[in-house]
N, C-alpha and C positions, 0 to 999 in steps of 0.2 A: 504494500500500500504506500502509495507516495500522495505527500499534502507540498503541493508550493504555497506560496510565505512571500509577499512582494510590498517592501518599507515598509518590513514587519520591528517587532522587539522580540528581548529574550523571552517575557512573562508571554507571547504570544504563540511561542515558539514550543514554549512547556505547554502551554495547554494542549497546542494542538498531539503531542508525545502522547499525553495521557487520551487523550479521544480518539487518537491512531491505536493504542494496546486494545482500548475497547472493542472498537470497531472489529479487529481479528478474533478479540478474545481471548487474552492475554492480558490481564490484569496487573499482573507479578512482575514484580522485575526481580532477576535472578542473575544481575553482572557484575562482574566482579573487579570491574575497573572501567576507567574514562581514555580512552585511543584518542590525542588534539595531533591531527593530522594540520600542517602548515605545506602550505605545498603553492604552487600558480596552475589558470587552468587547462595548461599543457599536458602537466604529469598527474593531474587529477584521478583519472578513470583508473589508471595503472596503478596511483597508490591506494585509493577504494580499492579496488579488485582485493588485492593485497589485503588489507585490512577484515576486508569478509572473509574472505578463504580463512585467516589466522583465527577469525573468531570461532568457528568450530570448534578450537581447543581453550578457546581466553572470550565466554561471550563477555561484550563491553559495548560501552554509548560511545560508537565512534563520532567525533566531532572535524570535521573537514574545512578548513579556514581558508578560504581562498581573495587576497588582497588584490582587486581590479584596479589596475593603475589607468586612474583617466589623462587624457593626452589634453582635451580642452581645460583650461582656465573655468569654463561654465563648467565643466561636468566637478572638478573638484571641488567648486562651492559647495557642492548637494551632495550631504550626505545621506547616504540609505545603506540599509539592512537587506539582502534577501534571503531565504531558505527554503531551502527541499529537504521534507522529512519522511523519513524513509521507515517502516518498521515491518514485520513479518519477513517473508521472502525475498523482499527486495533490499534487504538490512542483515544478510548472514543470520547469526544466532543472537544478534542483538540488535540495537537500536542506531541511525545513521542522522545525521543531523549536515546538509552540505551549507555553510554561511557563505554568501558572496558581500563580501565589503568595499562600501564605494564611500570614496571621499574622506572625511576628515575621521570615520570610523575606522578606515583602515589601521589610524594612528595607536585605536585604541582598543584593537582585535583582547584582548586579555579582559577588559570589562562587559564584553560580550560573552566570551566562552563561559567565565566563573557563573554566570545565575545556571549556565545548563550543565555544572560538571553534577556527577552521581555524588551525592550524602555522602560522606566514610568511607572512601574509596579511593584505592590511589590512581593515580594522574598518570599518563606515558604522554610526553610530546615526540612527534617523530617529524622530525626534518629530511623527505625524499630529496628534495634537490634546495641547494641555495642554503645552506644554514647560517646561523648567525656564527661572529668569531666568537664569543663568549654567549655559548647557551644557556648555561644558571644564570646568567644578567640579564637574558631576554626578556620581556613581559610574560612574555606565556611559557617561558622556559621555569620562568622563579613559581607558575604554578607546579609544579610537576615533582615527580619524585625520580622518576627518569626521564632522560634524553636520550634520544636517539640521532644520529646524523648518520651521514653516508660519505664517505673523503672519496669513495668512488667514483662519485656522480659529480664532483669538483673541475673544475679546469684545472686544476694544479694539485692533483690527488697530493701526489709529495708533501709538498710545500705546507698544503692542508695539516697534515700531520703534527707539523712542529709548531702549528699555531693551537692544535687540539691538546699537547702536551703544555701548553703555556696556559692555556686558559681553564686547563681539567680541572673540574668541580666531582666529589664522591656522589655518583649519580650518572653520567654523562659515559656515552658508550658511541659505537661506533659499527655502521654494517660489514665494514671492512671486517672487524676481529672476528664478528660472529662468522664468518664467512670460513675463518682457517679452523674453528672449534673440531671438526673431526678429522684434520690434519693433525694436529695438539694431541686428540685422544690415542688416534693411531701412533703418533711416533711414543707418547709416553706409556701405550702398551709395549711397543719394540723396547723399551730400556728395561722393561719388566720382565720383560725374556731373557734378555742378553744385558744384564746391569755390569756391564763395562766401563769402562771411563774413557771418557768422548775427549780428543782431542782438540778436534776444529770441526766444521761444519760449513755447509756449503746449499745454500738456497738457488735454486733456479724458477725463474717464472717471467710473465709478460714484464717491459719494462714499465715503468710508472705506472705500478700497479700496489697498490698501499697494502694490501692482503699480507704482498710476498715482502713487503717492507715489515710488519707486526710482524710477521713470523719468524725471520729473522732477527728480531729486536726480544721475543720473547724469549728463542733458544739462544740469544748470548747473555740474555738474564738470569736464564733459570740453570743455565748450563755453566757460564762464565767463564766462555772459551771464544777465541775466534771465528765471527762469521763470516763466508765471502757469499754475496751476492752476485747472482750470476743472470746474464738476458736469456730469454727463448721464446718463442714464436707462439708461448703456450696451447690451449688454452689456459689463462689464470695461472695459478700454479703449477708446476709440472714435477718439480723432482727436490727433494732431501736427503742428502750424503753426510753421514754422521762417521768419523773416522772414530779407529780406537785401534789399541795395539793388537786387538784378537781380531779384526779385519773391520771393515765397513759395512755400515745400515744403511743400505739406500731404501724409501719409499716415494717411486716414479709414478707417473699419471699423465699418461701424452695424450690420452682420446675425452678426459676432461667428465669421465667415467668410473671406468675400473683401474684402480692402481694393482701395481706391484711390489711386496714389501719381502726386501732381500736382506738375510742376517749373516753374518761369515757362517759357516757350516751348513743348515738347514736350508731346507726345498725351499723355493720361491713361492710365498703364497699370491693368490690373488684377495684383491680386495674389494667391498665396493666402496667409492670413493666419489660419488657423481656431486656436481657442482649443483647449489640449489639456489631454488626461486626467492624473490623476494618475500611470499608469505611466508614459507619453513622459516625464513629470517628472522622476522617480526615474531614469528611465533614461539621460535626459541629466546627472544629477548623479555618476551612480556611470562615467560616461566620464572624467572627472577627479578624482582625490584630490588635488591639489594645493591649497594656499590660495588662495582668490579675492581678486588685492588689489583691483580693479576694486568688487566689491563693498563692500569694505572702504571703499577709496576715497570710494564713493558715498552710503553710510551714514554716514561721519563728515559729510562735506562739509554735507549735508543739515540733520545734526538741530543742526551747529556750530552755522548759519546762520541757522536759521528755528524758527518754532513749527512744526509738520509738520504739517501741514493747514489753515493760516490762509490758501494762495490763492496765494502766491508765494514764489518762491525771489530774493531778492538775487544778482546777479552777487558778484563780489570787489570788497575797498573800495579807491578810490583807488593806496593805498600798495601793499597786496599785487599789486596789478596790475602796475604798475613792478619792483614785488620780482621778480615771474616775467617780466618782459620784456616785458608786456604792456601798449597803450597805458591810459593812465589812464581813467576814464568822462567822456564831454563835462559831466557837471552842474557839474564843477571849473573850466572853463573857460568856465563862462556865469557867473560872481563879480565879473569885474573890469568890463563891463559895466555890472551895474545900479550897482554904487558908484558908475561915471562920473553914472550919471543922477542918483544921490540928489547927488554935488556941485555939480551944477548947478542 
């Protein structure tokens, strides 16, 4: 059932919600959270789509914010409200709410969304394209308990990144990270087979592709060894090479599918490994509202250390290595050597 809404208000917007349940028969509401989709009306349909499909597993009132920039002078005097309310069938397993903001409303999209967020329930804002540089500062950001962005869908995915490490607020997440998650679980099952100690490390994927930058950033975190960054034609990610002195862990994926996960001694297994949609994305994010410090973690660690995309990641230096218990790097240890030669 869809109700349009034309230089409408919030309190007009609630009612017609509750007269839309009725009307199917559906009284109840039973969502367990508020989806504030911010988006323009290009990637509109694509992040809706998205957002229904997710709700199957997370129903929620999704609320769809779309800022109409007027070109005339006369059109941005006039401010108006409009909305298409969406519920039953045409709203996933929840409730859909699309606001189109004109004029000096635009300014103030946050005093619109708050009268229609759900009672006692937490907030996701999600930014498909265009997000702000600091999202807990946004208006509709400082509603929310998570943030969502996408440094994919950026002109300057890279770049994005060391501005999302600058501005990271405990809350603030990234489609990018959720993208390598069964990358992450697969390789930290192979160290659970084979708990070897990892040398250096060697990422391959598309260039400027922020996925295969996290994942790199995370194994020189978690691992605290040298990463090198490597280009290919992907798709996405393609391949991770984990050395050790018992031989190397590769896990390959060239068809953006089925990988290959190769340990020294043991049969080559296959895996499934397939690249997923943006709803599996969303859907896997709004399973946790907690802070990602993992993320956190891997984001700092990264952009402290490196120019982000120059090819490699630095282990820790010498000192900090000792600081965390860790033995020092051997280049410290090949010093006293060559002196011996140069005195002789």
């Amino acid at each position: 059932m869809k109700i349009d809404l034309t230089d409408t208000t919030s309190g007009k917007i609630n009612k017609a919600l509750v007269k839309g349940r009725r009307a199917i028969g559906t009284p109840a509401v039973g969502m367990v959270l508020t989806l504030v989709i911010v988006t323009d009306e290009e990637n509109a349909y694509d992040a809706l789509k998205a957002a229904n499909d997710a709700s199957r597993e997370h129903p929620s009132r999704t609320l769809v914010v779309i800022k109409r920039v007027s070109r005339s002078p006369r059109d941005k005097a006039k401010a108006r409200l409009d909305a298409e309310v969406r519920v039953g069938a045409d709203a996933g397993t929840g409730e859909t709410v699309v606001l189109r903001l004109y004029g000096e409303v635009a300014d103030h999209a946050n005093s619109v969304v708050l009268p229609l967020l759900l009672p006692d329930a937490p907030v996701v804002v999600w930014w498909p394209v265009h997000a702000p540089a600091d999202p807990a500062s946004d208006p509709l950001g400082a509603l929310a308990q998570r943030r969502v962005t996408d440094t994919y869908a950026c002109e300057q995915p890279i770049a994005e990144l060391t501005a999302r490490a600058d501005a990271y607020t405990p809350g603030d997440t990234d489609l990018a990270w959720t993208r390598i998650t069964p990358w992450r679980s697969m390789l930290a099952a192979a160290l659970d087979q084979a708990p070897w100690k990892v040398t250096s490390v060697e990422v391959e994927g598309e260039e400027h592709n922020p996925s295969c930058e996290l994942l790199a950033m995370w194994l020189a975190d978690r691992l605290k060894v040298p990463v090198q960054r490597s280009v290919s034609t992907g798709p996405g990610l393609t391949s991770v090479r984990m050395d050790t002195k018992q031989g190397p862990i590769e896990l390959g994926r060239s068809d953006g599918s089925v990988a290959t996960l190769s340990i020294e001694g043991q049969p080559d297994r296959a895996v499934a490994l397939k690249r997923r949609d943006t709803a599996e994305l969303i859907a896997e994010e709004l399973r946790r509202l907690d802070p990602d410090d993992i993320y956190a973690s891997a984001l700092r660690y990264g952009v402290d250390r490196l120019d982000i995309g120059s090819g490699e990641l630095p282990g820790p230096a010498p000192a900090q290595a000792a600081a965390e218990g860790a033995a020092p790097r051997k280049k410290a240890a090949a010093k006293p050597p060559a002196r011996k030669a140069a005195s002789k």
